[in-house]
PDB file of N, CA, C, O and CB in Angstrom:
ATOM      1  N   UNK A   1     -34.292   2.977  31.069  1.00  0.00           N
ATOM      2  CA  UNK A   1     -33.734   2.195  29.975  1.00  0.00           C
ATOM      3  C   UNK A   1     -33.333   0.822  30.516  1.00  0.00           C
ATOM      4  O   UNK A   1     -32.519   0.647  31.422  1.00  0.00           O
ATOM      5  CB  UNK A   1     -32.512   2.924  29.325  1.00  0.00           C
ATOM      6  N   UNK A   2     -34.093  -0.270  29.762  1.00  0.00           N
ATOM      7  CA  UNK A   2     -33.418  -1.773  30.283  1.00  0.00           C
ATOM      8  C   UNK A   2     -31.660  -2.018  29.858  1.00  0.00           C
ATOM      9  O   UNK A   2     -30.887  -1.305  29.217  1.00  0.00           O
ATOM     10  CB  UNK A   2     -34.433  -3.196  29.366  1.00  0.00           C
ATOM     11  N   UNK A   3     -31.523  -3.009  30.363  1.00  0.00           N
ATOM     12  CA  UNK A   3     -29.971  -3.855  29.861  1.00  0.00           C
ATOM     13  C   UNK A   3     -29.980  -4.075  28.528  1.00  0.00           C
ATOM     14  O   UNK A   3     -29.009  -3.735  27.853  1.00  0.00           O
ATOM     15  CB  UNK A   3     -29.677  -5.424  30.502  1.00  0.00           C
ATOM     16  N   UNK A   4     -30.899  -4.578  28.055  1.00  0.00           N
ATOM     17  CA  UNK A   4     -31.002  -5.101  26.739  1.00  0.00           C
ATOM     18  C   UNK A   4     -31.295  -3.929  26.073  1.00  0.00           C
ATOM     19  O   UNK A   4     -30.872  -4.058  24.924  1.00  0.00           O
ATOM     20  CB  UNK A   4     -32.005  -6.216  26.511  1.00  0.00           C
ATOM     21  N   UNK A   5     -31.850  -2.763  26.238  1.00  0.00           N
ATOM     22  CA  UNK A   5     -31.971  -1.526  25.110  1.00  0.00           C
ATOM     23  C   UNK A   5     -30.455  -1.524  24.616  1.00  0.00           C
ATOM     24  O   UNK A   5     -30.063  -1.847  23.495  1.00  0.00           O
ATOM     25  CB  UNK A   5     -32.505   0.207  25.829  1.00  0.00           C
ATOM     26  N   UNK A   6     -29.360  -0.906  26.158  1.00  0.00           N
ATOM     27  CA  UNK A   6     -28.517  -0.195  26.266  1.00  0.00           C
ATOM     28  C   UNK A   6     -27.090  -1.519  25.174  1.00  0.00           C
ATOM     29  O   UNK A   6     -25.963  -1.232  24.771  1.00  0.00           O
ATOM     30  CB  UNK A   6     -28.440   0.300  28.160  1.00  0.00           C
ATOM     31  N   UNK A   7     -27.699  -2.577  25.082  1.00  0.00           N
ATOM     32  CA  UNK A   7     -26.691  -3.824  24.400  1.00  0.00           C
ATOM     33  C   UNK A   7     -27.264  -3.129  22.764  1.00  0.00           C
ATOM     34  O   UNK A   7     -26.484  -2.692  21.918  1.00  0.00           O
ATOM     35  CB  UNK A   7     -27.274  -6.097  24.905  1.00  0.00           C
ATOM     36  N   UNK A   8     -28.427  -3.161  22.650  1.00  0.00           N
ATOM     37  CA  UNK A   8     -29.087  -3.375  21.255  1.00  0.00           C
ATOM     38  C   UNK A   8     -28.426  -1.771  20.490  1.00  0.00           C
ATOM     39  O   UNK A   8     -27.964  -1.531  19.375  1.00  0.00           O
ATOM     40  CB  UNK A   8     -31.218  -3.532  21.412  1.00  0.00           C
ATOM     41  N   UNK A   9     -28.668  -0.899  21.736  1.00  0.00           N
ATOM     42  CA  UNK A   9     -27.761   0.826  20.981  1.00  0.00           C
ATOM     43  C   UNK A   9     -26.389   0.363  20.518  1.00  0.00           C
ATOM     44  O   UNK A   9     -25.822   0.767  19.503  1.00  0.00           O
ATOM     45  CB  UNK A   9     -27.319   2.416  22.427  1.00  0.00           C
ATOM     46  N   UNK A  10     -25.833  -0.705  21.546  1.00  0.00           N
ATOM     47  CA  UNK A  10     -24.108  -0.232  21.088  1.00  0.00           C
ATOM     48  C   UNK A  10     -24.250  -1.013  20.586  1.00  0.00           C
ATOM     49  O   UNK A  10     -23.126  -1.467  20.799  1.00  0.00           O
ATOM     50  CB  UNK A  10     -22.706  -0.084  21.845  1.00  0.00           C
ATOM     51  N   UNK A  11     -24.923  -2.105  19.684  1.00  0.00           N
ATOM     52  CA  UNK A  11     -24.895  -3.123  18.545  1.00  0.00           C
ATOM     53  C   UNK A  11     -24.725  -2.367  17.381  1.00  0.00           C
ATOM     54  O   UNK A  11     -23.814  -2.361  16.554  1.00  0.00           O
ATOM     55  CB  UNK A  11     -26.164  -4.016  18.415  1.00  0.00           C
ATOM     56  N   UNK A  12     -26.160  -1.488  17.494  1.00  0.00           N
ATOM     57  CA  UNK A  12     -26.576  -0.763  15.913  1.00  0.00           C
ATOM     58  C   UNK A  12     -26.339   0.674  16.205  1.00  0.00           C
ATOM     59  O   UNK A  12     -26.607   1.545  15.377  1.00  0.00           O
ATOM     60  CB  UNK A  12     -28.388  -0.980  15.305  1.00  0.00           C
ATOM     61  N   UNK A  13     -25.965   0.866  17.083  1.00  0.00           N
ATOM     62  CA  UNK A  13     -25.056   2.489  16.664  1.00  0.00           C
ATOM     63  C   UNK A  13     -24.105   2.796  17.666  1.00  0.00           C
ATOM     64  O   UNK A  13     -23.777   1.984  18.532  1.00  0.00           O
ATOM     65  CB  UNK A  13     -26.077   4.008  16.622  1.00  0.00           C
ATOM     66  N   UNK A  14     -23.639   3.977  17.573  1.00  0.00           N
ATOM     67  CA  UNK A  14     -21.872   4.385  18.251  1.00  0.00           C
ATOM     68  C   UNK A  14     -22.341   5.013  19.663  1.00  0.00           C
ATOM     69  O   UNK A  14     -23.284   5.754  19.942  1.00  0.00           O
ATOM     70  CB  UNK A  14     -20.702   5.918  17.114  1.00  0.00           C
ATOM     71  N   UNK A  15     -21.540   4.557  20.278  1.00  0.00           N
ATOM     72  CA  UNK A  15     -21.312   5.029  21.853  1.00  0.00           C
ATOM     73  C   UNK A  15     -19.684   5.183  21.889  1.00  0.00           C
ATOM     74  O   UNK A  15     -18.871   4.979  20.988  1.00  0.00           O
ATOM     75  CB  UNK A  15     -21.930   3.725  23.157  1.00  0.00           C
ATOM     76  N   UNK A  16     -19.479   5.629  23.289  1.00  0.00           N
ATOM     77  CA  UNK A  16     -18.442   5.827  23.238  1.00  0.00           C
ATOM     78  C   UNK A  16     -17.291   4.803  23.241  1.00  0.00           C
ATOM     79  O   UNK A  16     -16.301   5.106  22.575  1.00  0.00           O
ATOM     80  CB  UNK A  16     -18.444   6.530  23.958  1.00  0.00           C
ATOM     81  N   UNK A  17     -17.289   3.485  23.986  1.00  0.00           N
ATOM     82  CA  UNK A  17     -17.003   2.382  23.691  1.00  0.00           C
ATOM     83  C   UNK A  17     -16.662   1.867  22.560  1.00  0.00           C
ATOM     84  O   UNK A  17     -15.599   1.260  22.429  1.00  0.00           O
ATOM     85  CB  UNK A  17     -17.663   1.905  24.002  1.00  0.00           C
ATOM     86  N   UNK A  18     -17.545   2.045  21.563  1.00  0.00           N
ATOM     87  CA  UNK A  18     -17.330   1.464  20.484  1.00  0.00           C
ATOM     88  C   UNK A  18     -15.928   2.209  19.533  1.00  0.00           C
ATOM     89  O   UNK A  18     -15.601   1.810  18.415  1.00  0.00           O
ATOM     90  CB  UNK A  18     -18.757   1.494  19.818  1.00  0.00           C
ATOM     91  N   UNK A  19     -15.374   3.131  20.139  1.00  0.00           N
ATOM     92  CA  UNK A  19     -14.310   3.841  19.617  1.00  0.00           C
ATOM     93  C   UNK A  19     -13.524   3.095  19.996  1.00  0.00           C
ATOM     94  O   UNK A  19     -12.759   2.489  19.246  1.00  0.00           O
ATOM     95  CB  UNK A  19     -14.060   5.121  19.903  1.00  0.00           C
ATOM     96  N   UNK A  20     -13.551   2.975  21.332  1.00  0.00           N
ATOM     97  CA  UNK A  20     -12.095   2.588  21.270  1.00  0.00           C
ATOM     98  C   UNK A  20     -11.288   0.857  21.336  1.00  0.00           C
ATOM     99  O   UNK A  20     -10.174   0.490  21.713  1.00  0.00           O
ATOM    100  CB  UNK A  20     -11.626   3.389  22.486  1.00  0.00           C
ATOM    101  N   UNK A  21     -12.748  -0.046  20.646  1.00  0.00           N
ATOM    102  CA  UNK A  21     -12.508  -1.010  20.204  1.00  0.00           C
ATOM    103  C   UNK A  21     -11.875  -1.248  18.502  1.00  0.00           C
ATOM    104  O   UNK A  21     -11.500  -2.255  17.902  1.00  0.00           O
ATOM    105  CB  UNK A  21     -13.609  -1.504  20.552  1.00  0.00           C
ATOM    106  N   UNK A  22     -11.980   0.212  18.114  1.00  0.00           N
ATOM    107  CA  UNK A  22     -11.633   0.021  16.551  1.00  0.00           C
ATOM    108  C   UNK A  22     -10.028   0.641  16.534  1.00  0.00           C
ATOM    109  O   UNK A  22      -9.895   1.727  17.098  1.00  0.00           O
ATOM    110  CB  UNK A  22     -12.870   1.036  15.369  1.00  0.00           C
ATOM    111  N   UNK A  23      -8.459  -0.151  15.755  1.00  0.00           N
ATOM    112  CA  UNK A  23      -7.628   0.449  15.864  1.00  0.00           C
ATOM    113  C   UNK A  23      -7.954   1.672  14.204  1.00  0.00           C
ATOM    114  O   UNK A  23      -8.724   1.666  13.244  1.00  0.00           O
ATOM    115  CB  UNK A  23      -6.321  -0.655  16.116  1.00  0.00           C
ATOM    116  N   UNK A  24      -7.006   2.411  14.638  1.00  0.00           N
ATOM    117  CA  UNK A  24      -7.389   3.639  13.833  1.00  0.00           C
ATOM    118  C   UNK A  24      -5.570   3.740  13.137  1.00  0.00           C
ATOM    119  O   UNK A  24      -4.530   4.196  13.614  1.00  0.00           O
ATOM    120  CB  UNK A  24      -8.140   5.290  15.076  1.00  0.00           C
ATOM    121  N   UNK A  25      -6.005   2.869  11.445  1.00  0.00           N
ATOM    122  CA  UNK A  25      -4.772   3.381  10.483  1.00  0.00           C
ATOM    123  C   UNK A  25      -4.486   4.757   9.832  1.00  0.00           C
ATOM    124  O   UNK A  25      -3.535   4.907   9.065  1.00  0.00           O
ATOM    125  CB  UNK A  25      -4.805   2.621   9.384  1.00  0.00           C
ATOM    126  N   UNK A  26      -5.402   5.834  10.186  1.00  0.00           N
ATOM    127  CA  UNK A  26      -5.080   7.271   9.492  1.00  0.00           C
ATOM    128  C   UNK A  26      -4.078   7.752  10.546  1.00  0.00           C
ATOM    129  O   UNK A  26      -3.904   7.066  11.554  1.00  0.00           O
ATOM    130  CB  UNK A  26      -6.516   8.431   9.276  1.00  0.00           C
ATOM    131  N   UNK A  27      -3.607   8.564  10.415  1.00  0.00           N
ATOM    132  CA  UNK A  27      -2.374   9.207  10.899  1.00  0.00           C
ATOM    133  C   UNK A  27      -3.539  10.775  11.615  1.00  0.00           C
ATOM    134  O   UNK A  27      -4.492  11.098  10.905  1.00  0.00           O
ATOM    135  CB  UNK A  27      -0.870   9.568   9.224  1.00  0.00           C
ATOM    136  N   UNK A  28      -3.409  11.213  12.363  1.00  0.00           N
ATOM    137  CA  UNK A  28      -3.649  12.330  13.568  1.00  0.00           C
ATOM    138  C   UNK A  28      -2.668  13.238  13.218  1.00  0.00           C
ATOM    139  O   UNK A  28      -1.549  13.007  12.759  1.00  0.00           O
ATOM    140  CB  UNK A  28      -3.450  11.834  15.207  1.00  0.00           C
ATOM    141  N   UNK A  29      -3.416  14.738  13.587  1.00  0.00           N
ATOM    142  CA  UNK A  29      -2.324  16.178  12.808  1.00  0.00           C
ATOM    143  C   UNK A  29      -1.063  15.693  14.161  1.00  0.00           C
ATOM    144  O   UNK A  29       0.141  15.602  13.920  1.00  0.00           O
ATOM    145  CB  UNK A  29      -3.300  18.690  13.001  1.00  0.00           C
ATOM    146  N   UNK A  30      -1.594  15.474  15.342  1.00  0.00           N
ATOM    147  CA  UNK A  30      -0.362  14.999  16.242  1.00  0.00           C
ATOM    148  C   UNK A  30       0.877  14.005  15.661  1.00  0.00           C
ATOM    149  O   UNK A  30       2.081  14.159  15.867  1.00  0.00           O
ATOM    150  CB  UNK A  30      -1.014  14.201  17.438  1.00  0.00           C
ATOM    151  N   UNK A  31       0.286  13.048  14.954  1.00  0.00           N
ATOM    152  CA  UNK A  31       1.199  12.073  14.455  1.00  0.00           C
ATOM    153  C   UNK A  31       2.017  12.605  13.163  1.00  0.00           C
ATOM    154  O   UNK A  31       2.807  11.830  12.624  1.00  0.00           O
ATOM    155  CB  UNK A  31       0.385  10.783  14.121  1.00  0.00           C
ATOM    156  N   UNK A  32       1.880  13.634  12.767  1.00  0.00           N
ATOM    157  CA  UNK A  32       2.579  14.382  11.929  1.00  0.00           C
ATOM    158  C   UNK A  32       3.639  14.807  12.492  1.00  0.00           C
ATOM    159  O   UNK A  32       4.715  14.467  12.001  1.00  0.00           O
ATOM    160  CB  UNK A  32       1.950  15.324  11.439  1.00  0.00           C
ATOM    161  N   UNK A  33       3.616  15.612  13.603  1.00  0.00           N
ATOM    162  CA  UNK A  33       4.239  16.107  14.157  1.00  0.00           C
ATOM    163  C   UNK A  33       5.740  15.757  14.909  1.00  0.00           C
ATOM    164  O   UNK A  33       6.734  16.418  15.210  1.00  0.00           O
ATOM    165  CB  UNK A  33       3.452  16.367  14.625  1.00  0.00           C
ATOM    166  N   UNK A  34       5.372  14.517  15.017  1.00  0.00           N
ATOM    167  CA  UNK A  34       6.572  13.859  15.657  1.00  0.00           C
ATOM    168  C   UNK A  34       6.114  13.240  16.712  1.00  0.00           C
ATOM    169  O   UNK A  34       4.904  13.208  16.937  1.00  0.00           O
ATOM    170  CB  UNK A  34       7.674  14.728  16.059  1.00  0.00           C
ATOM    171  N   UNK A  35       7.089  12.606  17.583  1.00  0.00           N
ATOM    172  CA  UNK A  35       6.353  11.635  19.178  1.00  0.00           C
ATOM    173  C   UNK A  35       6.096  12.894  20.179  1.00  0.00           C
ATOM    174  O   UNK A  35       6.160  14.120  20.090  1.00  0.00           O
ATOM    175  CB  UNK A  35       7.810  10.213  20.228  1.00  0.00           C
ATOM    176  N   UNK A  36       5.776  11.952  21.162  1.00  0.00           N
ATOM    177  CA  UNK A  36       5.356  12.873  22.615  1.00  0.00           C
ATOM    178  C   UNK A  36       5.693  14.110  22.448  1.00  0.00           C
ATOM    179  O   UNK A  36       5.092  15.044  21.919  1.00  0.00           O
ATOM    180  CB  UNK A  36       6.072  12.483  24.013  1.00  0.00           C
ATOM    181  N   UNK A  37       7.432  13.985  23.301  1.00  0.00           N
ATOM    182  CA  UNK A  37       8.033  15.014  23.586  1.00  0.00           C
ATOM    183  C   UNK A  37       8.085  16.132  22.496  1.00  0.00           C
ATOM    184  O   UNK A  37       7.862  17.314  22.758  1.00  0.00           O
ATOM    185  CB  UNK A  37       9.184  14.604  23.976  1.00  0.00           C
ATOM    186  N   UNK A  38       8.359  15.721  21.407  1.00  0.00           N
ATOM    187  CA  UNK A  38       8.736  16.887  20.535  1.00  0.00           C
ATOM    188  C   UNK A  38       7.913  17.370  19.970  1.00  0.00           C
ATOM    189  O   UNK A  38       8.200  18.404  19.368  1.00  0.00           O
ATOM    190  CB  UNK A  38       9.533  16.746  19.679  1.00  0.00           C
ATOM    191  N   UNK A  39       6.516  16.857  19.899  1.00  0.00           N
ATOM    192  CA  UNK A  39       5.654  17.660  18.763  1.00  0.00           C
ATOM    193  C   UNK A  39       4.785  19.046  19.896  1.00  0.00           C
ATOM    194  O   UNK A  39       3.811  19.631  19.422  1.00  0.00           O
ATOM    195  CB  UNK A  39       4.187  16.221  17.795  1.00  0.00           C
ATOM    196  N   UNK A  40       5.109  19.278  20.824  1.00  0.00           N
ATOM    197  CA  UNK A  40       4.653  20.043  21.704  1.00  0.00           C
ATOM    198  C   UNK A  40       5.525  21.701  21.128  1.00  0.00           C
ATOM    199  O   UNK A  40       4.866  22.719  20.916  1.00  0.00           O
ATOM    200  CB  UNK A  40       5.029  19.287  23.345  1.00  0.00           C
ATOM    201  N   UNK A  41       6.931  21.644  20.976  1.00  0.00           N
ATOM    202  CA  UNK A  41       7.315  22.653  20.147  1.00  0.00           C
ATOM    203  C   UNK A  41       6.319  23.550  19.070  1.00  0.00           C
ATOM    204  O   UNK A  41       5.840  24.676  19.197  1.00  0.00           O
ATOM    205  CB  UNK A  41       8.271  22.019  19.473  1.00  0.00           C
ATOM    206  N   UNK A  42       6.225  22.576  17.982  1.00  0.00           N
ATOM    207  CA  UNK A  42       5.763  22.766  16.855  1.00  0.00           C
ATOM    208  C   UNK A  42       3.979  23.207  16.952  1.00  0.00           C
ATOM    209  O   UNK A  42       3.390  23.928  16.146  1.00  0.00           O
ATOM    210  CB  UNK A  42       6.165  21.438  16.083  1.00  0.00           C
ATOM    211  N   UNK A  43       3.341  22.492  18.259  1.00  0.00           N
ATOM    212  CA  UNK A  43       2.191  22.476  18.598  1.00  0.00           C
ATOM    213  C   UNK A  43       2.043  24.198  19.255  1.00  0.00           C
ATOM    214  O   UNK A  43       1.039  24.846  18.960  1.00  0.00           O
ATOM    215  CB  UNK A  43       1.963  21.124  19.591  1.00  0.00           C
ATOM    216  N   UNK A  44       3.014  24.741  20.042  1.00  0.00           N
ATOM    217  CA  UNK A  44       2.877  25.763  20.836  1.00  0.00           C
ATOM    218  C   UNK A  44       3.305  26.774  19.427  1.00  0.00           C
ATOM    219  O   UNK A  44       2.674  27.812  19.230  1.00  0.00           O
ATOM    220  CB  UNK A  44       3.874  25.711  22.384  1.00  0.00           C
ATOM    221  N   UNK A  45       4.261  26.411  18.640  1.00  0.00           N
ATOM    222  CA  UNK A  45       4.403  27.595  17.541  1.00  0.00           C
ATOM    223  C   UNK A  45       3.332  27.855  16.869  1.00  0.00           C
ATOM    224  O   UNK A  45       2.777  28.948  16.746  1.00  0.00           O
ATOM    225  CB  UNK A  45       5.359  27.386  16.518  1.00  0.00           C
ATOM    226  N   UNK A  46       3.066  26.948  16.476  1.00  0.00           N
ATOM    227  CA  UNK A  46       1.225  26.923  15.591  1.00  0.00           C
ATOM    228  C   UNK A  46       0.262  27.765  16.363  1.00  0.00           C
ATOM    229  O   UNK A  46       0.028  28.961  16.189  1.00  0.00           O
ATOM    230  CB  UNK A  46       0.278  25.129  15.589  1.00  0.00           C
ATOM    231  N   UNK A  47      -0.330  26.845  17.363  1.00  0.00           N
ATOM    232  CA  UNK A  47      -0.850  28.079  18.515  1.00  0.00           C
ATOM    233  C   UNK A  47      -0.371  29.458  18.254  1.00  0.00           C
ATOM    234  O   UNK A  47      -0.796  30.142  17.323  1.00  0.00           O
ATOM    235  CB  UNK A  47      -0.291  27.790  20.072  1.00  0.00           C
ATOM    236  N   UNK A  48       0.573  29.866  19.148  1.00  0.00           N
ATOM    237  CA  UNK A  48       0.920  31.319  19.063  1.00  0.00           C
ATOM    238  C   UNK A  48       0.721  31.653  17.530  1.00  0.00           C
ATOM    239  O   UNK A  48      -0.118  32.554  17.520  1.00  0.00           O
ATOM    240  CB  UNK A  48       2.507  31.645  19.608  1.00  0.00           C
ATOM    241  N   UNK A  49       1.040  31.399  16.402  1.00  0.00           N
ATOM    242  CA  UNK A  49       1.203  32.292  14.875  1.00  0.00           C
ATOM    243  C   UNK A  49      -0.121  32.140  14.384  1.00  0.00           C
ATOM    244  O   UNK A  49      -0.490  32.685  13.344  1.00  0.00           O
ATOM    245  CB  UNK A  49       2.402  31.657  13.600  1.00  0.00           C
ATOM    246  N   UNK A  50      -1.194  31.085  15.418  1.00  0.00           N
ATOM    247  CA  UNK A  50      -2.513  31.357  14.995  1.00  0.00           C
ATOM    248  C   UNK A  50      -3.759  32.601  15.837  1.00  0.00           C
ATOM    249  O   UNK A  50      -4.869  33.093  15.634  1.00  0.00           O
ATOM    250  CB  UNK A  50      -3.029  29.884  15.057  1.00  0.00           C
ATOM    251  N   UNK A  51      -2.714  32.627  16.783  1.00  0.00           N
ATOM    252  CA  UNK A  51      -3.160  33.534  17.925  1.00  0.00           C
ATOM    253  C   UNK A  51      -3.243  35.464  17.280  1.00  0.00           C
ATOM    254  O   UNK A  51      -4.075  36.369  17.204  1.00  0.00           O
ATOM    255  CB  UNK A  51      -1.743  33.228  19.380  1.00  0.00           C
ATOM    256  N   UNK A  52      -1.599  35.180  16.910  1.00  0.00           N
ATOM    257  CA  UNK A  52      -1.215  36.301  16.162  1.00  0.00           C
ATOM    258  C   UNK A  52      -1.873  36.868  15.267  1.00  0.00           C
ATOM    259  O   UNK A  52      -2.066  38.076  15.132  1.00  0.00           O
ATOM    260  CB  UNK A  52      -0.304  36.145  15.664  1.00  0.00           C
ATOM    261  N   UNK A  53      -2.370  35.700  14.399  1.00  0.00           N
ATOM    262  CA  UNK A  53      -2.913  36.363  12.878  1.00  0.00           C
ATOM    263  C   UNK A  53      -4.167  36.905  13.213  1.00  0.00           C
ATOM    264  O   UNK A  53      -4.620  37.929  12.703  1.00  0.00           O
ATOM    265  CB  UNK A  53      -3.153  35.229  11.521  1.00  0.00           C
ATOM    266  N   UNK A  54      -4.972  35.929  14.436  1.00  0.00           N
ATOM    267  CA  UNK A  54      -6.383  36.294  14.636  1.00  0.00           C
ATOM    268  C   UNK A  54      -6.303  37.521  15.327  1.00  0.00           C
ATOM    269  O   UNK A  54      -7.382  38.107  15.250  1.00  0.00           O
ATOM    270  CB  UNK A  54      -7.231  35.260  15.402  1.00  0.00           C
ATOM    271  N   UNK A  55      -5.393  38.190  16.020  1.00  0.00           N
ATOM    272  CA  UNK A  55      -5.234  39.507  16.464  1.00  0.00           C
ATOM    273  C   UNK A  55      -4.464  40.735  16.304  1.00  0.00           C
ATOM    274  O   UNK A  55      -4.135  41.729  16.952  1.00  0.00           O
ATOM    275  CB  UNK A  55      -5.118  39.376  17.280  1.00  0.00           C
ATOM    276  N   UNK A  56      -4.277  40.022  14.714  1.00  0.00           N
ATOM    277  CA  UNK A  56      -3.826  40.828  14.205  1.00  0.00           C
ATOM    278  C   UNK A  56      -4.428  42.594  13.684  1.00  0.00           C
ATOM    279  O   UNK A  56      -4.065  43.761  13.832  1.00  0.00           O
ATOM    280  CB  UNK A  56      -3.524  40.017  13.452  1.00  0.00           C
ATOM    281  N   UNK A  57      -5.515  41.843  13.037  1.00  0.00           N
ATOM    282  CA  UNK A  57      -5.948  43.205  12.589  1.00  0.00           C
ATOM    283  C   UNK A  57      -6.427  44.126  13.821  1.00  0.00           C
ATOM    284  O   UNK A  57      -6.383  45.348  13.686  1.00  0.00           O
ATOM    285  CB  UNK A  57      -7.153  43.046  11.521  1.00  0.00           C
ATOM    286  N   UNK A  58      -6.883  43.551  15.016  1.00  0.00           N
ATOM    287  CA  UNK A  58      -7.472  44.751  15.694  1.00  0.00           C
ATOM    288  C   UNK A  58      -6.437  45.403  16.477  1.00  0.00           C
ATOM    289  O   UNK A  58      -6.745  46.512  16.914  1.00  0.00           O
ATOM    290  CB  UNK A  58      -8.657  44.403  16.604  1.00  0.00           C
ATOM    291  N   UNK A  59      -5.341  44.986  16.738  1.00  0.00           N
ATOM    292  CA  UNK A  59      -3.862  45.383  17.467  1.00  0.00           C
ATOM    293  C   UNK A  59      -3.278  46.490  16.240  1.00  0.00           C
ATOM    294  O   UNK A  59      -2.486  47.368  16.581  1.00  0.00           O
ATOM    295  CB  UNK A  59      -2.582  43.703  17.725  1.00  0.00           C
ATOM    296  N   UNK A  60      -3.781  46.364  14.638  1.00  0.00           N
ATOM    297  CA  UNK A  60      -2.872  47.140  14.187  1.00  0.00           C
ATOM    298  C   UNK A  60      -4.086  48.047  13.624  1.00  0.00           C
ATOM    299  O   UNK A  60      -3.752  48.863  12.765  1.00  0.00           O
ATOM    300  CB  UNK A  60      -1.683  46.474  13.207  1.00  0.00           C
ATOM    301  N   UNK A  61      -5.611  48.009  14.037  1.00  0.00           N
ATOM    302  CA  UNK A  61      -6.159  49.437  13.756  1.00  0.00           C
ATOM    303  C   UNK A  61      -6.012  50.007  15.323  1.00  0.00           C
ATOM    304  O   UNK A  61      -6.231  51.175  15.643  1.00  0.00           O
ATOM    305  CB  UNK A  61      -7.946  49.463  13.054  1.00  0.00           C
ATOM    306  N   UNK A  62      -5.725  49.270  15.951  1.00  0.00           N
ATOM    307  CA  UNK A  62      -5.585  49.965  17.863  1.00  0.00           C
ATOM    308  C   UNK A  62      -4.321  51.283  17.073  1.00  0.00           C
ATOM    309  O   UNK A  62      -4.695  52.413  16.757  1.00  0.00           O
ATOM    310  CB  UNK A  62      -4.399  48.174  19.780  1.00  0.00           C
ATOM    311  N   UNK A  63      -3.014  50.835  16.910  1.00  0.00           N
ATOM    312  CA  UNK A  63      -2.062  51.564  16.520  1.00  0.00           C
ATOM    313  C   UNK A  63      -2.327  52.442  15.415  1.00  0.00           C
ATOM    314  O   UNK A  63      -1.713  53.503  15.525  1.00  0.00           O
ATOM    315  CB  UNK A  63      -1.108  50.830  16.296  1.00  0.00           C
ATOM    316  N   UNK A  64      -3.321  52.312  13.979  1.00  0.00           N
ATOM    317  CA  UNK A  64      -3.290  53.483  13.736  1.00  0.00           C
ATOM    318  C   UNK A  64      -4.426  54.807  14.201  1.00  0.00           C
ATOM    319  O   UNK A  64      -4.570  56.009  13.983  1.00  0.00           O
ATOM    320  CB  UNK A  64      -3.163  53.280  12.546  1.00  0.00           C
ATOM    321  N   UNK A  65      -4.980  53.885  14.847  1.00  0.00           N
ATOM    322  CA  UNK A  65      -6.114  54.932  15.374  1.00  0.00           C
ATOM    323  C   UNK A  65      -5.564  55.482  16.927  1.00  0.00           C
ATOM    324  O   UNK A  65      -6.461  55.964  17.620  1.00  0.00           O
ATOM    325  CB  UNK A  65      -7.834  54.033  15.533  1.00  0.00           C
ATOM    326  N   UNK A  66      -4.476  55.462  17.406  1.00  0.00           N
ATOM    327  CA  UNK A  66      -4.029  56.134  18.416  1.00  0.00           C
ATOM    328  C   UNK A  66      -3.370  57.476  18.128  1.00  0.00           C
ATOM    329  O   UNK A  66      -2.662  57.867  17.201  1.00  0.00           O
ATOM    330  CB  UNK A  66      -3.229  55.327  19.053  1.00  0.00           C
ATOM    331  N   UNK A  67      -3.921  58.153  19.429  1.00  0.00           N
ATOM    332  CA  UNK A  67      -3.277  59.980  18.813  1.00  0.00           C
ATOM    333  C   UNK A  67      -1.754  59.888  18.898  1.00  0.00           C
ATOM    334  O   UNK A  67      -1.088  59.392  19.806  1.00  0.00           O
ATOM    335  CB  UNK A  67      -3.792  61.646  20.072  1.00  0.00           C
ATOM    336  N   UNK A  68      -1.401  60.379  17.940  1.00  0.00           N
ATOM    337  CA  UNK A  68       0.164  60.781  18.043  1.00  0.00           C
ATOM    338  C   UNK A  68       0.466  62.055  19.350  1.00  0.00           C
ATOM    339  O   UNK A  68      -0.165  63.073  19.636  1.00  0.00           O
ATOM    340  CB  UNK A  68       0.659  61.496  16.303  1.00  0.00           C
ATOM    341  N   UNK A  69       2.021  61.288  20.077  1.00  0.00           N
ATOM    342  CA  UNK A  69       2.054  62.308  21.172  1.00  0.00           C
ATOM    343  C   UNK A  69       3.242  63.152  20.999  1.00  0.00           C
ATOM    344  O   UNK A  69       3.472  64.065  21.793  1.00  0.00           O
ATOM    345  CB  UNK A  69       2.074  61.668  22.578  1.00  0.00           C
TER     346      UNK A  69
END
């Protein structure tokens, strides 16, 4: 690939560069959340109660399909 292809791609279409010349006014599920420090709380609760639900059902046919002792 010449110099001049690799100019003419990031003219007329997206590379990675070209991101991060554009500022970005939508708001990020992070920026919901709160700044740095604190949205890591809310980030790890989500996680885990999404963890949960997805293992949910096979943790609770594990329990009824176990022999009673």
């Amino acid at each position: 690939m010449r110099a001049a292809d690799s100019r003419e791609f990031t003219l007329y279409g997206p590379s990675h560069l070209t991101v991060l010349a554009v500022f970005v006014v939508v708001a990020a599920v992070l920026d919901v959340l709160g700044p740095w420090p604190v949205y890591l709380l809310p980030e790890i609760a989500l996680v885990l109660t999404v963890w949960a639900l997805m293992t949910w059902p096979w943790t609770r046919s594990r329990t009824r399909d176990a022999p009673a002792r």
